[in-house]
C-alpha positions in Angstrom: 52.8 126.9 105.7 50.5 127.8 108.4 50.9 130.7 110.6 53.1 130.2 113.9 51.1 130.5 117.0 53.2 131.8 119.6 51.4 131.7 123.3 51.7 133.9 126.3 53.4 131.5 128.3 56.1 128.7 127.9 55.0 125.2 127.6 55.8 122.3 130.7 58.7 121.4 128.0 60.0 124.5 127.6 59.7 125.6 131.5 61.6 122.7 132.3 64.8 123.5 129.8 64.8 127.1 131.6 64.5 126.1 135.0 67.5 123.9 135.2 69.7 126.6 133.8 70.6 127.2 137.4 72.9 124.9 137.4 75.4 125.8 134.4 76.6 123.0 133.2 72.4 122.2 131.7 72.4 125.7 129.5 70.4 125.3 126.7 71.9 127.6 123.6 71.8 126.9 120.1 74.3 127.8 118.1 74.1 127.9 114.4 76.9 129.3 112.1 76.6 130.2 108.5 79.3 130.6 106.3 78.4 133.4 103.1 80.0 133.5 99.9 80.2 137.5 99.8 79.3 139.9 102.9 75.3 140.7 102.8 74.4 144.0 101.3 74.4 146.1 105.1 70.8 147.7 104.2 68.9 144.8 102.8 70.0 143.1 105.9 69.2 145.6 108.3 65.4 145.7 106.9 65.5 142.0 106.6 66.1 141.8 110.3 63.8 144.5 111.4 60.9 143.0 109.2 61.6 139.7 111.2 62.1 140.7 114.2 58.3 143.1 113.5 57.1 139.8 112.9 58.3 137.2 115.2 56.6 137.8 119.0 59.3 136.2 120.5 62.8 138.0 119.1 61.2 141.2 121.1 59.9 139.4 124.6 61.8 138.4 127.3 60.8 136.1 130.1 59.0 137.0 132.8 58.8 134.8 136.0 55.8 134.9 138.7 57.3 136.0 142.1 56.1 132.9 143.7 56.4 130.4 140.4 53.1 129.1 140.2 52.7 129.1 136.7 55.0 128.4 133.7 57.1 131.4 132.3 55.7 134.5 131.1 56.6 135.9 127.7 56.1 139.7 127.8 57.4 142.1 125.0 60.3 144.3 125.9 59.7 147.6 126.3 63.5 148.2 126.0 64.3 146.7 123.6 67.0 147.9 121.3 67.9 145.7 118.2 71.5 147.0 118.2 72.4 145.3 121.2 71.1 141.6 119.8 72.8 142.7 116.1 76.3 142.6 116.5 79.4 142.8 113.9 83.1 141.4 114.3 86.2 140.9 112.1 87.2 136.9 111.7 90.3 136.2 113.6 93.3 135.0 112.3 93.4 133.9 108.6 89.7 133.8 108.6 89.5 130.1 108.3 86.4 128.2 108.7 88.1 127.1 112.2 88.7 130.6 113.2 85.2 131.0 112.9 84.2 128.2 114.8 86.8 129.7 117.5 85.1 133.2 117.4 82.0 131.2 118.1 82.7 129.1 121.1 82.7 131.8 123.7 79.7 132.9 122.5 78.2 129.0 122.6 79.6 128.9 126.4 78.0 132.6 127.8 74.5 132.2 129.1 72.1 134.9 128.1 71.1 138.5 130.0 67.6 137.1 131.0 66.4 140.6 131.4 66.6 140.6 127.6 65.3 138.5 124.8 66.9 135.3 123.8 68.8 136.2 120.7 71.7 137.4 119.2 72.8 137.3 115.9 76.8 138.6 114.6 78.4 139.3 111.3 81.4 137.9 111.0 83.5 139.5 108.1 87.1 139.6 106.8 87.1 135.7 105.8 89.4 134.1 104.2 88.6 134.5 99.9 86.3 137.3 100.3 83.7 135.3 102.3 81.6 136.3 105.4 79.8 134.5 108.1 77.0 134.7 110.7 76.6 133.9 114.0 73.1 132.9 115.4 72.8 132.3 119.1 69.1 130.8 120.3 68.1 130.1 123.7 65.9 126.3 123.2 63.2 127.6 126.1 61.8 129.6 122.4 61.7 126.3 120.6 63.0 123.1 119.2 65.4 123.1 116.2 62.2 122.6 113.7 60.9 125.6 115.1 63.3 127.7 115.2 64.1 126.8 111.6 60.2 127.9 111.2 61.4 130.8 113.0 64.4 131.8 111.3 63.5 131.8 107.7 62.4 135.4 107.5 66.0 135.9 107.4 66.9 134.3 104.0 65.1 134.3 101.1 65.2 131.8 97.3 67.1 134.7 95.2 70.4 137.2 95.5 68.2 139.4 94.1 66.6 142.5 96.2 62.7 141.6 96.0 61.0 144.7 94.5 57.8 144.1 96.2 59.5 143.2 99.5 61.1 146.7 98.7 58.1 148.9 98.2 56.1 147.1 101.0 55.6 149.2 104.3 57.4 148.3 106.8 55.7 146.1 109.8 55.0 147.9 112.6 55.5 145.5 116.1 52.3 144.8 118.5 52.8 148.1 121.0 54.1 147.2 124.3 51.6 146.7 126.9 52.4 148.1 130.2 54.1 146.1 132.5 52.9 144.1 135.4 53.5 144.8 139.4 54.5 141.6 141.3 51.1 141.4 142.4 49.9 141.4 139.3 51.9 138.9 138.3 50.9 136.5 140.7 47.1 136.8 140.7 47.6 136.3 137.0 49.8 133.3 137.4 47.2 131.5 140.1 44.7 132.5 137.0 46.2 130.2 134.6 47.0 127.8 136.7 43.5 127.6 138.4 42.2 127.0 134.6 44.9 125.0 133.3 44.0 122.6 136.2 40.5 122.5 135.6 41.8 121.6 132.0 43.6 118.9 132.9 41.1 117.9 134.9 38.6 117.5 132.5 40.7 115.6 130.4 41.5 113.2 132.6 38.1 112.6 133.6 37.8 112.1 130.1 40.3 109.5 130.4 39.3 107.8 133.0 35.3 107.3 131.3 37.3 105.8 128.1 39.8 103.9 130.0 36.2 102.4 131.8 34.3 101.8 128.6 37.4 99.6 127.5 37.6 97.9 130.5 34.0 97.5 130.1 34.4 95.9 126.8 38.0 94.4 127.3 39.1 93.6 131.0 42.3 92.1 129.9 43.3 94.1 127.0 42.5 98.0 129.4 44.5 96.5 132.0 47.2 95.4 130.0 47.4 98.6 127.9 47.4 100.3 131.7 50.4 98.1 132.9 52.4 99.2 129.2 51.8 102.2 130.1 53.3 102.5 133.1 56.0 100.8 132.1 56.8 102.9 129.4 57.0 105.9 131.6 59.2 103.2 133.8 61.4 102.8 131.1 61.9 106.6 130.1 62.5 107.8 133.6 64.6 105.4 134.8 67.6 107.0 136.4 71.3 106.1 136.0 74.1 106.9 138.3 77.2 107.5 136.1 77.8 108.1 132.6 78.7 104.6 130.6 81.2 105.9 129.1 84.5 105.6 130.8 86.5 107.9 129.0 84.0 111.2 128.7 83.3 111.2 132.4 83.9 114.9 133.2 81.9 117.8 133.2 82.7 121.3 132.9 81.6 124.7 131.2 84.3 125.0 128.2 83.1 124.0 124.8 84.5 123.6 121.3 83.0 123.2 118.1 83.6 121.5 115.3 81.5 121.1 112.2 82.3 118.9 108.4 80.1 118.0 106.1 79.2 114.5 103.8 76.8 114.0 100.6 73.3 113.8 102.2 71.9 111.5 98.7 74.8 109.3 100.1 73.5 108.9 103.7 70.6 108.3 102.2 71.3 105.5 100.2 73.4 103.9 103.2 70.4 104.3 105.2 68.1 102.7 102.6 70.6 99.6 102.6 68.9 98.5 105.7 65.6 99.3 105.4 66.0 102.6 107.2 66.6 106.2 106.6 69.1 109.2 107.0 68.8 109.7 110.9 69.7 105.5 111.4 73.0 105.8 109.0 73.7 109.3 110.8 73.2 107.9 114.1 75.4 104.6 112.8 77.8 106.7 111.8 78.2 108.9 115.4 78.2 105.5 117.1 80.9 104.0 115.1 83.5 107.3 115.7 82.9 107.2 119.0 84.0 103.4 118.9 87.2 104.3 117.0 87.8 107.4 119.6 87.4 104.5 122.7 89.9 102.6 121.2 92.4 105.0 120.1 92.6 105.4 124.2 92.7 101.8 124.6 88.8 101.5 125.8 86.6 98.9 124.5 82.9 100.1 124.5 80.1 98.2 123.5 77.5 100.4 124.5 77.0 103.9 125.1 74.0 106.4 126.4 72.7 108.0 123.8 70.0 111.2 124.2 68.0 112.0 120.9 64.5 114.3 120.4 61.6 112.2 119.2 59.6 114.8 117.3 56.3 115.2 118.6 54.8 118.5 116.7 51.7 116.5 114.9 48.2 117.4 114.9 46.5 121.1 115.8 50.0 121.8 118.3 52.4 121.1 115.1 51.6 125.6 114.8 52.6 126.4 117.9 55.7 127.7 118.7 58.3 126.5 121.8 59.7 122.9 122.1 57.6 119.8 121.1 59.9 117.0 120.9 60.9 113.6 123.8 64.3 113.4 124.8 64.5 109.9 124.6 67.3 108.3 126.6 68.9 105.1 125.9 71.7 103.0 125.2 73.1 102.4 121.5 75.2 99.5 120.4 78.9 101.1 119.4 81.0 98.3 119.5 79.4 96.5 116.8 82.3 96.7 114.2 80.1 96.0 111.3 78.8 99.2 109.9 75.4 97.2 108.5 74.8 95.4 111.2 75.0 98.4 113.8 73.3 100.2 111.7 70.2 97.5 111.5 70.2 97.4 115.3 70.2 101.1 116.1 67.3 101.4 113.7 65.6 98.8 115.8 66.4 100.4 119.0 65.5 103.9 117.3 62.0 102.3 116.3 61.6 101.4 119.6 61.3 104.6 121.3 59.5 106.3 119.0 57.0 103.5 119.7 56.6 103.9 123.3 53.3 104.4 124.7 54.1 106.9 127.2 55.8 109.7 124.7 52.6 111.6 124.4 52.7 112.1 128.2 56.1 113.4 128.3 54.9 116.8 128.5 53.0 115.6 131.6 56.0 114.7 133.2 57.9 117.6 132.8 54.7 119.9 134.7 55.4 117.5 137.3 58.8 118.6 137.3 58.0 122.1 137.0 55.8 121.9 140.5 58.4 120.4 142.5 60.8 123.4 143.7 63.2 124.9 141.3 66.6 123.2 143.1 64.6 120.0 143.2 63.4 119.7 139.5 67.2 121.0 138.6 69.0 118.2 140.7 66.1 115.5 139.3 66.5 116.6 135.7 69.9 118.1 135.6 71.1 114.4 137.1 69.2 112.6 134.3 71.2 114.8 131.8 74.7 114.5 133.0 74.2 110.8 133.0 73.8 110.6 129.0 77.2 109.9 127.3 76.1 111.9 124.0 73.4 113.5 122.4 72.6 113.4 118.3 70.0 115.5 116.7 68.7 116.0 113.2 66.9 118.7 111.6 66.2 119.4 107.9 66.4 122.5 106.3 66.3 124.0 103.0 66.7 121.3 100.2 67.9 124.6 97.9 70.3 127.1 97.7 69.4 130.3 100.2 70.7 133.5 100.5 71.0 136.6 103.2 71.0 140.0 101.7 72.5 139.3 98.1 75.2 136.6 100.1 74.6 132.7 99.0 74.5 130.6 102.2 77.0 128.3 101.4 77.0 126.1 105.2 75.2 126.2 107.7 76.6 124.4 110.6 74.5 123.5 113.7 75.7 123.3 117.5 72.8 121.5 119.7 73.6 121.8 123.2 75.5 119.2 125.4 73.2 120.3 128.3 75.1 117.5 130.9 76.3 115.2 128.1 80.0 114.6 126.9 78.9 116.1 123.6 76.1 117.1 121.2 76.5 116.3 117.7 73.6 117.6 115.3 72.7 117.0 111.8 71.3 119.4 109.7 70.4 119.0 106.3 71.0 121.9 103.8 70.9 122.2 99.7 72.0 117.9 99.1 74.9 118.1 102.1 74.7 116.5 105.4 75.8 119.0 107.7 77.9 118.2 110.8 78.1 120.2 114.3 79.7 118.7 116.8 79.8 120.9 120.5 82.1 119.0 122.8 82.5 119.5 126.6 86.4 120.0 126.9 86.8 118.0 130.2 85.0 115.4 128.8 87.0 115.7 125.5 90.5 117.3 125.9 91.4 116.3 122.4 88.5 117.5 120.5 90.2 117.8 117.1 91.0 113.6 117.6 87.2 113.3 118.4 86.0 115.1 115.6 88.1 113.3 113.3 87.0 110.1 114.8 83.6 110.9 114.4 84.6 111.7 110.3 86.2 108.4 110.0 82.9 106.7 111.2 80.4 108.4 109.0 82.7 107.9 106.4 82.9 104.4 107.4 78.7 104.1 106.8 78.9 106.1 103.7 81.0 103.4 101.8 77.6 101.0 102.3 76.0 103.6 99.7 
């Protein structure tokens, strides 16, 4: 795997997912919770996070913003750092259950981060139930996308229980030194800097454009000016604003979250995927879309569509090495009262397809530098109302297709928790050692009875699975 670039300053994308933090309700945090077969050997796991953390830029920065914001976010390494306020340690509640756990965890999931600090934390849960342990892994998304950050993360576990001798005798490696820090004024010449050159950037690219766009109308009047008018209403179609939810049962928005997470045979979802033509994300997406038909009806609500939000990867080419968010959040409605399983199943692929075919997703980034420009209130009211609009949010990320381990401790789940970020609920996918793992983070107004929901949700990918 290529080295990880990480650059000085956040990309439009991930400007865009800090900036609206102001209001609360669009905090991006990951959440990601492993549970361990054993509690991690305390030393190996110490080193293990200090050699990560010596060489990953971004678990020792934190963000830096330009007094008068005329440039993205700056990341600038902390030059008070301390690694024992981001490592933490805490005894499982209760019977130290699997939904303990997950209770431990939601408090965390709903605090926003100390900006002044980098965007991590990471806690050791032990006193499980059967001997077990458990970790708790708290990401802000302005550092990356869930690819990324699984990029990111995998310092942190390794192929064997086993201590690695050479890994043991090897020096340890020492961070970049801390350069000193910036005065306001600083800050702000630098900031016009980037942005003077990232303009004239732009520029020439769209000059660049424009001469191709003109040799093709040259060459192809009708076929330039129809590409131009699909392009523009691509963009049409992806910023297109809504006024309400379409849900009308998860219509309520608040800051208290709970998690739930289970987990289905991923050669299963495969196979139902592959009845249709299609693949893991269309019978995962099937699946979400039929539970959330069963939780409509158990309240006597008959829904036949329903606003989905889902990332349309985008790291391809020289960029797929940098780090920071390079995905589309695509917005747009899924069929959910289609009763056959197949059926929905061959439409949301369709629709799915769709999206990832329109012409205007390579500009997205473009879009949200627009967004960045406008005033901070502006671009949070714009974007935040786009958000809070969308009835639910799915996401999927693979991970390791083998057993891993942290310290001498087998991993045995890992269980991801996207952000709702102004939806009724995030529910993510992430695929680990031949399971399909499930995280679902609810907004409680939206979803008083989030143990109902979650078992809604089961019943529908179950529902999918019997087409394997």
């Amino acid at each position: 795997m290529a080295e990880t670039v990480y650059d000085d300053r956040m990309n439009d994308s991930d400007a865009l997912t800090w900036t609206v933090e102001r209001d609360p309700l669009l905090r991006s945090t990951i959440v990601s919770v492993w549970v361990l077969d054993r509690m991690p050997d305390a030393d190996r796991l110490l080193a293990k996070i200090e050699q990560t953390v010596a060489g990953i830029p971004r678990l020792r920065q934190r963000v830096v913003e330009d007094p008068l914001g005329v440039a993205p976010p700056r990341w600038q390494t902390d030059a008070r750092f301390e690694l024992g306020y981001h490592l933490r340690r805490a005894g499982a509640p209760g019977k130290g259950s699997l939904r303990d756990v997950l209770d431990l965890a939601e408090p965390v999931a709903m605090q926003a981060f100390d900006r002044d600090r980098p965007l991590w934390e990471l806690t050791v849960v032990d006193g499980l139930e059967g001997g077990r342990a458990a970790v708790i892994l708290k990401i802000h998304h302005a550092m990356s996308d869930g690819v990324g950050l699984v990029r990111m993360t995998a310092g942190l576990v390794e192929r064997s229980p086993e201590a690695d001798p050479e890994a043991a005798s090897r020096p340890p490696r020492s961070p970049d030194p801390v350069p000193e820090p910036w005065s306001p004024i600083d800050e702000t010449v630098e900031a016009v800097r980037y942005q003077a050159a990232r303009r004239i950037e732009q520029g020439r690219t769209a000059a660049g454009a424009v001469v191709q766009g003109l040799g093709r109308l040259v060459r192809g009047p009708r076929g330039a000016i129809q590409d131009a008018a699909e392009l523009a209403t691509s963009a049409g179609r992806l910023l297109t604003p809504a006024s309400e939810p379409m849900s009308p049962l998860m219509r309520e928005r608040s800051l208290g979250l709970r998690l739930h997470t289970f987990v289905r045979p991923l050669e299963s979802l495969k196979r139902a995927g592959k009845s249709v033509g299609g693949t893991v994300n269309d019978a995962f997406v099937a699946g979400i879309a039929g539970g959330l038909r069963f939780y409509h009806a158990e309240h006597g609500c008959n829904v036949d569509e329903l606003r989905m939000s889902m990332p349309i990867n985008l790291r391809h080419g020289a960029k797929a090495r940098h780090a920071g968010n390079q995905f589309a959040p695509v917005r747009f409605p899924v069929p959910v009262g289609i009763a056959d399983p197949r059926a929905r199943m061959a439409e949301i692929r369709r629709r799915v397809g769709a999206e990832r075919a329109e012409p205007s997703l390579p500009a997205l980034d473009v879009i949200a530098g627009a967004l960045n420009r406008l005033p901070a209130v502006a671009t949070t009211a714009a974007f935040g109302g786009m958000l809070k609009t969308v009835d639910f949010v799915t996401s999927n990320v693979p991970g390791p297709r083998f057993p891993v381990y942290v310290a001498g401790a087998r991993i045995l789940e890992m269980a991801p928790f996207g952000p709702p970020a102004g939806a009724a609920a995030n529910i993510s996918l992430f695929s680990y050692d031949g399971r399909a793992q499930v995280g679902v983070n609810s907004d409680h107004a939206a979803v008083p009875d989030a143990g109902a929901f979650a078992a809604c949700l089961e019943r529908g990918m179950d529902e999918v699975l019997e087409l394997a």
